[in-house]
C-alpha positions as CSV (number, residue, x, y, z in Angstrom):
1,X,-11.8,7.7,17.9
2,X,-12.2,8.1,13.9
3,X,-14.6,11.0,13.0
4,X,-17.4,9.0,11.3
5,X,-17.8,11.5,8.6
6,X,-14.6,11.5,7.7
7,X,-14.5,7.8,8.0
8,X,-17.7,7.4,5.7
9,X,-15.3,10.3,2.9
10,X,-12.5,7.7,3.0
11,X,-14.8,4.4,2.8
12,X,-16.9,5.9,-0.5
13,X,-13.0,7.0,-2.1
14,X,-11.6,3.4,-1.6
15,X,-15.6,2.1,-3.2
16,X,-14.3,4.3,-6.3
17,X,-10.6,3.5,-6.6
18,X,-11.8,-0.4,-6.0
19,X,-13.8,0.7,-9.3
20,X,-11.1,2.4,-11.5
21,X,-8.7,-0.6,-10.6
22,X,-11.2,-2.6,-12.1
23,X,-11.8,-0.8,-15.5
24,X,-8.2,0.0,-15.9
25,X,-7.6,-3.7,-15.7
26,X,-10.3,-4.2,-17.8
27,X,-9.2,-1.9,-20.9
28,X,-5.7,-2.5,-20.1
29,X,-4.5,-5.5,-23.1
30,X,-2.2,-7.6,-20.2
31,X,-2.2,-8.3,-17.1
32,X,-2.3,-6.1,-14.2
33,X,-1.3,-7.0,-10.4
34,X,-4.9,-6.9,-9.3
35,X,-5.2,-9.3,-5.9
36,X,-2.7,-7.2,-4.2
37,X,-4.1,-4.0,-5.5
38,X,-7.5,-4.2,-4.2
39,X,-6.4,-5.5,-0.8
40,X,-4.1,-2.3,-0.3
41,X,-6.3,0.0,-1.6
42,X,-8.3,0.9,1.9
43,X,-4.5,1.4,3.4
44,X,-3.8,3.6,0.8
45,X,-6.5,5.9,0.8
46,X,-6.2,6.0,4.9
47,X,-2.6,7.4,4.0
48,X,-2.6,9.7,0.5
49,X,-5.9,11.1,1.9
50,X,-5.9,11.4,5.4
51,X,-2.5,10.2,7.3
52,X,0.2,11.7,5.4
53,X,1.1,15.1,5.1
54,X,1.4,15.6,1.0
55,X,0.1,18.6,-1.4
56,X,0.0,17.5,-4.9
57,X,0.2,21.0,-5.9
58,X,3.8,21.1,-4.3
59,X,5.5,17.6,-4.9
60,X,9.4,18.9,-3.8
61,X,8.1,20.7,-0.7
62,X,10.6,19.6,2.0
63,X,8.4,19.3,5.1
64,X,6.1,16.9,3.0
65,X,6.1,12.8,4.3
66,X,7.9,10.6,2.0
67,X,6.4,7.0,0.8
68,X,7.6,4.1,-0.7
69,X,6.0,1.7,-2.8
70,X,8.4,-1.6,-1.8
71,X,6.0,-3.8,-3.6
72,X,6.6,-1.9,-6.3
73,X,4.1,-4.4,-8.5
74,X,1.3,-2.6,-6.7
75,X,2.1,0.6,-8.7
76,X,-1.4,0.9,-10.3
77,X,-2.6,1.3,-7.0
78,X,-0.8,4.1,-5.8
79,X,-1.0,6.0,-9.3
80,X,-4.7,5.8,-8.4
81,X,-4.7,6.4,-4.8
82,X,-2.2,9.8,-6.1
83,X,-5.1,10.5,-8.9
84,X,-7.7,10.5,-6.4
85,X,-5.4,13.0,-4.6
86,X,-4.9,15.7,-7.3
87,X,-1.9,14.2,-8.6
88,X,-2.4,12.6,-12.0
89,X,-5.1,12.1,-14.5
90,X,-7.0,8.8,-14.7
91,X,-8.1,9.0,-18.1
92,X,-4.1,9.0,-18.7
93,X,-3.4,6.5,-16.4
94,X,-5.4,4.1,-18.4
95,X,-4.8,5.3,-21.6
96,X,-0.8,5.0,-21.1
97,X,-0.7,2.3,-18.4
98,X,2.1,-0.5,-19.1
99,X,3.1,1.4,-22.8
100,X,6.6,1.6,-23.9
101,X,7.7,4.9,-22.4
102,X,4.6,5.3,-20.7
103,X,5.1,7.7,-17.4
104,X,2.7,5.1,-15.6
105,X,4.9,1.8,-15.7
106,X,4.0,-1.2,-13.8
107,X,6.3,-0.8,-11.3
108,X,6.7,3.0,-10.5
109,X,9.9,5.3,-11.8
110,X,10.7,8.3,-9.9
111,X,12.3,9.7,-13.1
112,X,9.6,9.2,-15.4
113,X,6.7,10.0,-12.6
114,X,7.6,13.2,-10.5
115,X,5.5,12.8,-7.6
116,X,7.3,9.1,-7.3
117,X,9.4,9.4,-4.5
118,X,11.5,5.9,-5.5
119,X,11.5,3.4,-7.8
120,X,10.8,-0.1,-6.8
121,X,10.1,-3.4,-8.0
122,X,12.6,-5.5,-6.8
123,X,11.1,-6.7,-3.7
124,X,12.8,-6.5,-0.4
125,X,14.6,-3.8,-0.9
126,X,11.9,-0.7,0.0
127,X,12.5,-1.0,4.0
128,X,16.2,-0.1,3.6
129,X,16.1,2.8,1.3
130,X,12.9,4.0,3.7
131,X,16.0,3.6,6.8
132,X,18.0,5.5,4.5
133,X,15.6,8.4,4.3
134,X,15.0,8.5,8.1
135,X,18.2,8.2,9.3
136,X,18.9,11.6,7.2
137,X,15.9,13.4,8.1
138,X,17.0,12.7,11.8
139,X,20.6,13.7,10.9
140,X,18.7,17.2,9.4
141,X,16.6,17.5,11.7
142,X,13.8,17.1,10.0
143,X,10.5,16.9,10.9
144,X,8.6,15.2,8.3
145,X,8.2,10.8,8.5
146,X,8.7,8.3,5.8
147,X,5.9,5.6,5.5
148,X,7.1,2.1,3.5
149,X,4.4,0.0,2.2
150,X,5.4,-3.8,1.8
151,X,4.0,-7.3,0.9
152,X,4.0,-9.6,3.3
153,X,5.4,-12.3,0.9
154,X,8.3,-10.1,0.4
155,X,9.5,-10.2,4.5
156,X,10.8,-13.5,3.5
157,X,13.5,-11.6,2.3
158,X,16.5,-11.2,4.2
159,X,17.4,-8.0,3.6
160,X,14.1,-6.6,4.9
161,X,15.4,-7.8,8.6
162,X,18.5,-6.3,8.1
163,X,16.7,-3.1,7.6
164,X,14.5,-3.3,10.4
165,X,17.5,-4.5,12.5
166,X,18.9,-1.2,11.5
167,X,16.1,1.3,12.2
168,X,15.2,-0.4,15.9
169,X,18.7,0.0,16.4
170,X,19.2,3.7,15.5
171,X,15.8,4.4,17.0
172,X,14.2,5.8,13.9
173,X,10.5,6.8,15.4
174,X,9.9,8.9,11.9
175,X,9.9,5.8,10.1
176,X,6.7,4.0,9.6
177,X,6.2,0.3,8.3
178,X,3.1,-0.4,6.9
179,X,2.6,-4.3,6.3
180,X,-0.4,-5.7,3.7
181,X,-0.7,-8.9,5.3
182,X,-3.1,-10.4,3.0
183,X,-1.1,-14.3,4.2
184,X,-0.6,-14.8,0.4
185,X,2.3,-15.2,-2.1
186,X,2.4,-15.1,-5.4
187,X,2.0,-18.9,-5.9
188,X,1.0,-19.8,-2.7
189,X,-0.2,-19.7,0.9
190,X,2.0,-18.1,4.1
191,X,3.2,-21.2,5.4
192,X,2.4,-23.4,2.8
193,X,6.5,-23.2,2.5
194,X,7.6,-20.5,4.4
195,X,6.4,-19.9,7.4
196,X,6.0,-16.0,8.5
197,X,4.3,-16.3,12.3
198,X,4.5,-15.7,14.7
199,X,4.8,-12.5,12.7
200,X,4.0,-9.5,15.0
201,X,7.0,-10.9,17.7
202,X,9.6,-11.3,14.7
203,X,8.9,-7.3,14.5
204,X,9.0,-6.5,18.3
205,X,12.3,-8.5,18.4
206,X,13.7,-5.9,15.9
207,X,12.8,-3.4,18.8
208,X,9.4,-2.0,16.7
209,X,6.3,-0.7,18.0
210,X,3.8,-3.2,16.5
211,X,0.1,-1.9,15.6
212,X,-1.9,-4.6,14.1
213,X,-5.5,-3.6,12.6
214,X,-7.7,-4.7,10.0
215,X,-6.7,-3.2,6.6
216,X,-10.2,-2.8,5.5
217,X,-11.9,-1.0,8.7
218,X,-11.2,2.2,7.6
219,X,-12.0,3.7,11.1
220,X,-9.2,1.5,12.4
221,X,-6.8,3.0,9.5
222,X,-7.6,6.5,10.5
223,X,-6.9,5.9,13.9
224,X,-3.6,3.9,14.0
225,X,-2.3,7.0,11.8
226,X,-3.4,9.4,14.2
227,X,-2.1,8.1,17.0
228,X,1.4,7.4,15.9
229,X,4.2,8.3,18.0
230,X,6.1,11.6,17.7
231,X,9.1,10.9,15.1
232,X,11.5,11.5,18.4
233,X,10.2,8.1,19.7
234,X,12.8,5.3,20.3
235,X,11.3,2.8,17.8
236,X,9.8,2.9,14.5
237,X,6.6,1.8,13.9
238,X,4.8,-1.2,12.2
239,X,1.2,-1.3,10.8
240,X,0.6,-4.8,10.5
241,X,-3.3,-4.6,8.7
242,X,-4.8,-7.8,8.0
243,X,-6.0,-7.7,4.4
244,X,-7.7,-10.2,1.7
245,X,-6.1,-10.6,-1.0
246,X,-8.4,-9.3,-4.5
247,X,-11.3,-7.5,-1.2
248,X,-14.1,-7.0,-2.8
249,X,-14.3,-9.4,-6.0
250,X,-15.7,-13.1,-5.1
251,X,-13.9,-15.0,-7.6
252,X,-10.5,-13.0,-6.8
253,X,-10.7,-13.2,-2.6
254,X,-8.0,-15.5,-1.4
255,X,-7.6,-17.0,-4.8
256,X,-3.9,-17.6,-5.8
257,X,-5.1,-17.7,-9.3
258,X,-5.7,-13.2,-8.8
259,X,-2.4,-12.4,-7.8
260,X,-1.9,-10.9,-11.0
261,X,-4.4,-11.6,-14.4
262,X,-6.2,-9.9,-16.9
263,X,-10.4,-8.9,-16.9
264,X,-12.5,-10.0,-20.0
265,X,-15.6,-8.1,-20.9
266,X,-17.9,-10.0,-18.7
267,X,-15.1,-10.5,-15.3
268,X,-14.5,-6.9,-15.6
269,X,-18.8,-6.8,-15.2
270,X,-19.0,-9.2,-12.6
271,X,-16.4,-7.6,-10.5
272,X,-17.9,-3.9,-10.5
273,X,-21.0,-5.7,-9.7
274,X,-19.2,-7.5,-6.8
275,X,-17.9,-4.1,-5.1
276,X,-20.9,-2.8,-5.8
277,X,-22.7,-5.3,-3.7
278,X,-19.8,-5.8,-1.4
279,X,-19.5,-1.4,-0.6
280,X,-23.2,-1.6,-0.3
281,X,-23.2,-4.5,2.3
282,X,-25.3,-7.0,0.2
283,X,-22.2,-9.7,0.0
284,X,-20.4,-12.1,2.0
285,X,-16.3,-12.0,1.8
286,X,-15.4,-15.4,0.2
């Protein structure tokens, strides 16, 4: 059972990323992948601050977890999740953010971001590099797991079953999916065209143990990392954490419209206000 007090330090660090992802997108003159962003961010402060064993103070230390970022759009979110952490700066986050040359790109580069450890973007390909890195930590003996954060719009792809063919077949129990199942794309609805469900037995099929949680309880977060196998299990795992697309924000929840879009004056306003109200338990999800 989650410790509530270090439940309640995770819950008020997700209240002020929710905030900075807001601003950023706010001062930021474009567009910025915000619905996905804020329905991660609880999943990604359960990992960079509790699950995963990291030390910003020693990026290249080779017992540390790995992570990718397969949704690789989400990238403001994990530079945030990372600043939180000790890793970066905020003020230059948002200062640089999306800039030619910029170290903070909107989809991350390991070469211009040490701390990164892969560069994504093109989705689908995230689970297979993560195999990569497990199958030669297991070869190495290593003792460290790699955690791979994907959409669920981008398990459509094919190659993302390939990959998790793969790792249930080579028994790779230091490799950790981690699926934010918000049931959106970026145009449209899970099933509106494809069809995902029955989603948790496509996984099991692949010979995967399947945790499914609510991405926003962050007591469930803390305990489905805690209670992970040992990496010499048979099978990898999958979180499979229900989220809401644009959580927290009224006019961004399970809007189509907020996969990705820019903040005027008075949204950037309204939204603060909404997480406000929605951390403080004064607001109904939409």
């Amino acid at each position: 059972m989650a410790d509530p007090k270090e439940v309640k330090r995770l819950e008020e660090l997700a209240y002020e990323m929710r905030k900075k992802l807001i601003n950023l997108c706010g001062a930021y003159d474009g567009v910025v992948h915000i619905g996905g962003d804020l329905s991660m961010t609880d999943l990604l402060i359960g990992l960079y601050h509790h699950g995963m064993r990291v030390d910003p103070s020693d990026i290249k230390s080779p017992t540390r977890d790995r992570f990718l970022l397969s949704k690789g759009h989400g990238a403001v979110c994990m530079y945030i999740a990372m600043c939180l952490r000790g890793y970066f700066d905020y003020d230059e986050i948002v200062k640089t953010y999306g800039r030619l040359d910029s170290a903070y790109g909107m989809h991350p580069c390991k070469i211009q971001l040490p701390g990164v450890e892969c560069s994504t973007g093109s989705l689908g390909q995230g689970l297979a590099i993560a195999v990569g890195l497990a199958f030669s930590a297991r070869q190495r003996k290593e003792a460290h797991r790699v955690f791979c954060m994907m959409g669920d719009g981008e398990t459509c792809e094919g190659e993302v079953w390939e990959a998790a063919n793969t790792a249930g077949s080579y028994k790779l129990g230091n490799l950790v999916g981690i699926i934010d199942r918000n049931k959106q794309l970026m145009t449209s609805f899970d099933g509106d065209y494809m069809r995902l469900e029955p989603y948790a037995d496509k996984w099991r099929a692949f010979n995967w143990d399947v945790v499914e949680l609510d991405g926003h309880d962050m007591g469930q977060i803390i305990d489905a990392l805690d209670n992970l196998p040992p990496i010499t299990n048979e099978k990898p795992t999958v979180l499979i954490a229900s989220t809401i697309k644009g959580k927290g924000v009224s006019f961004m929840e399970k809007n189509v419209g907020w996969h990705a879009g820019a903040l005027s004056k008075e949204d950037t306003e309204k939204a603060i206000a909404d997480i406000e109200a929605d951390y403080a338990g004064e607001r109904s999800a939409a």
